[in-house]
C-alpha positions as MATLAB code, in Angstrom:
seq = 'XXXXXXXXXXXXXXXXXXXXXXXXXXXXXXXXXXXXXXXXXXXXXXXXXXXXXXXXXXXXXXXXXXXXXXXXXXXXXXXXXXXXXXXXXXXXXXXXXXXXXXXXXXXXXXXXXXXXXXXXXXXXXXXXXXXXXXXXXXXXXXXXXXX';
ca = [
     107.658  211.869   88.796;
     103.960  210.668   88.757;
     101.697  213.667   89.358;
      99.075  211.863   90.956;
     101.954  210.696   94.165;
     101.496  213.705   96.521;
     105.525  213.755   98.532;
     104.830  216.669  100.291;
     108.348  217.849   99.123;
     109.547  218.986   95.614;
     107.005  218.516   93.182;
     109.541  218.281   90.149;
     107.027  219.197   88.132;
     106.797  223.007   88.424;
     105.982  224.771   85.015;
     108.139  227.653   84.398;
     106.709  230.909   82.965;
     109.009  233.201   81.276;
     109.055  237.020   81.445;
     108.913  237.456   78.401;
     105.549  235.520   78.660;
     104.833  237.798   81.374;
     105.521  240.865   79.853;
     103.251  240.227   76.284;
     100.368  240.490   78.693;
     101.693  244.878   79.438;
     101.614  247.922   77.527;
     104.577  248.730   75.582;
     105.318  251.429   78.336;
     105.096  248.887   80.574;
     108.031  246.798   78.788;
     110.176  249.888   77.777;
     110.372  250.532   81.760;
     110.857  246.784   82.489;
     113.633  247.128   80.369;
     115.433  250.653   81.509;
     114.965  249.204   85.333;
     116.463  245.595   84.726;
     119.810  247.888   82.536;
     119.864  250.496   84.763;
     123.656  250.732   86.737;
     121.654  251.343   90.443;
     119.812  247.376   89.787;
     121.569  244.586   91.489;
     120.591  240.537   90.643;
     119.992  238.362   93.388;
     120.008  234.826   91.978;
     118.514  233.581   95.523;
     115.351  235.673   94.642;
     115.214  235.889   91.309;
     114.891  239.548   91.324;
     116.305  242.560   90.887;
     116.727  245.465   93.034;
     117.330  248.709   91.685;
     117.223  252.576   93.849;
     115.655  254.372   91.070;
     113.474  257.416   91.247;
     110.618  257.398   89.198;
     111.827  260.634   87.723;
     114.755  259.107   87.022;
     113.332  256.401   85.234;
     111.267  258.720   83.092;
     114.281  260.759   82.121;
     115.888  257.587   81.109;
     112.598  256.059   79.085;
     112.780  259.724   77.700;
     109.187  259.758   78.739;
     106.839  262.469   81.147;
     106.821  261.677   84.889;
     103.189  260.283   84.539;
     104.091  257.682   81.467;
     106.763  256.242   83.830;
     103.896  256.150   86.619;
     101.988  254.004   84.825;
     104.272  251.694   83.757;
     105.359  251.425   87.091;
     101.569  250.634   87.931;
     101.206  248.527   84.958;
     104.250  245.904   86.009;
     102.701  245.708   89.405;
      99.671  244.422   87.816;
     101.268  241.541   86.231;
     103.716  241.199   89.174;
     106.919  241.642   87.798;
     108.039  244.926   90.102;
     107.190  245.968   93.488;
     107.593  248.720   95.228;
     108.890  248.257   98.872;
     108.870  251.354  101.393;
     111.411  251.182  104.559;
     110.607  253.802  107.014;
     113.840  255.879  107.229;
     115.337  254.338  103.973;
     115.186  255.443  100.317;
     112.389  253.176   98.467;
     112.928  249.768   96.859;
     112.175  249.174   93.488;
     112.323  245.394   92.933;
     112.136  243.615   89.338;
     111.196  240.062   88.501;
     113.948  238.433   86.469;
     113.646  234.840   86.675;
     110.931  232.537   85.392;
     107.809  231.459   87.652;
     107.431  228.228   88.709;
     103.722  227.118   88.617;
     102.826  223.657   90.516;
     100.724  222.072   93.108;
     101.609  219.461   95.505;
      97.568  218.094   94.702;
      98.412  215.562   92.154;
      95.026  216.014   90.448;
      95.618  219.777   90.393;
      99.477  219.258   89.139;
      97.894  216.985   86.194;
      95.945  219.630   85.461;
      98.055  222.333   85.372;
     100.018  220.065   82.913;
      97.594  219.763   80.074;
      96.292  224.044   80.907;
      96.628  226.467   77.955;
      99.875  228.238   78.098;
      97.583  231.605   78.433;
      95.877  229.874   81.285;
      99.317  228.892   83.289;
     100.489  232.926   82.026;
      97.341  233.879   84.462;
      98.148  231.921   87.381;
     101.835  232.818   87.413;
     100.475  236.910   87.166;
      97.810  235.894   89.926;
     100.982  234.049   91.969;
     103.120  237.019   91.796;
     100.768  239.705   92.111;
      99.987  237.828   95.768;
     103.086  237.404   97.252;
     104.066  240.931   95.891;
     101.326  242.336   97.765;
     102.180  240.408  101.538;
     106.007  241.516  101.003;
     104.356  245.230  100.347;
     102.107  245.255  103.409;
     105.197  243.928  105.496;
     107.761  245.999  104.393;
     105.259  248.839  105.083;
     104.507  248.030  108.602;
     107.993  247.817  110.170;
];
């Protein structure tokens, strides 16, 4: 597909960023939790979403990272800056803990944006996915809380 022919539909040129990618940008806390919430028996994939959803307690994820309660805070806190895990609070239900497991597509139906997107730095594409994620994790967040 040309990246300078705007279809208004799928852009076939979306640039995936991994996880993994993701993930070298956190603390080592960060990625020990990332790892106990994605094993942990309560998470569930949802290959619609990309994400997993796990009923975890953060005491319970400490116990399990074999870490204090505040080490497992801020690795909690430290994968919501880069967007892979929010936190979504139901009035009357037990909180959500979701994790990102898929890759992030990156794209723009601006052709001129698109082309440059193409010839970014990988570290440069790394941002926008964190920026991407850390947005939409944010409006789910403010809706979830407002219901």
């Amino acid at each position: 597909m040309n990246p300078f022919n705007c279809d208004g539909g799928s852009y076939g040129n979306e640039l995936p960023i991994s996880v993994e990618d993701i993930l070298s940008r956190a603390p080592e806390r960060a990625r020990l939790a990332y790892t106990s919430l994605v094993t942990n028996a309560e998470s569930r994939y949802d290959a619609e979403t990309g994400w997993s959803c796990a009923y975890i307690t953060q005491q319970a994820l400490a116990e399990e990272m074999f870490v204090c309660l505040r080490t497992a805070t801020r690795a909690i806190r430290d994968l919501r800056n880069v967007g892979l895990v929010r936190v979504l609070t139901w009035p009357g239900a037990q909180t959500e803990t979701q994790i990102r497991i898929d890759s992030v597509d990156i794209s723009s139906p601006f052709g001129p944006v698109q082309a440059s997107l193409v010839r970014s730095p990988k570290q440069h594409l790394i941002d926008k996915a964190i920026t991407q994620l850390v947005a939409q994790n944010r409006e789910l967040e403010e809706l979830a809380s407002s219901i």
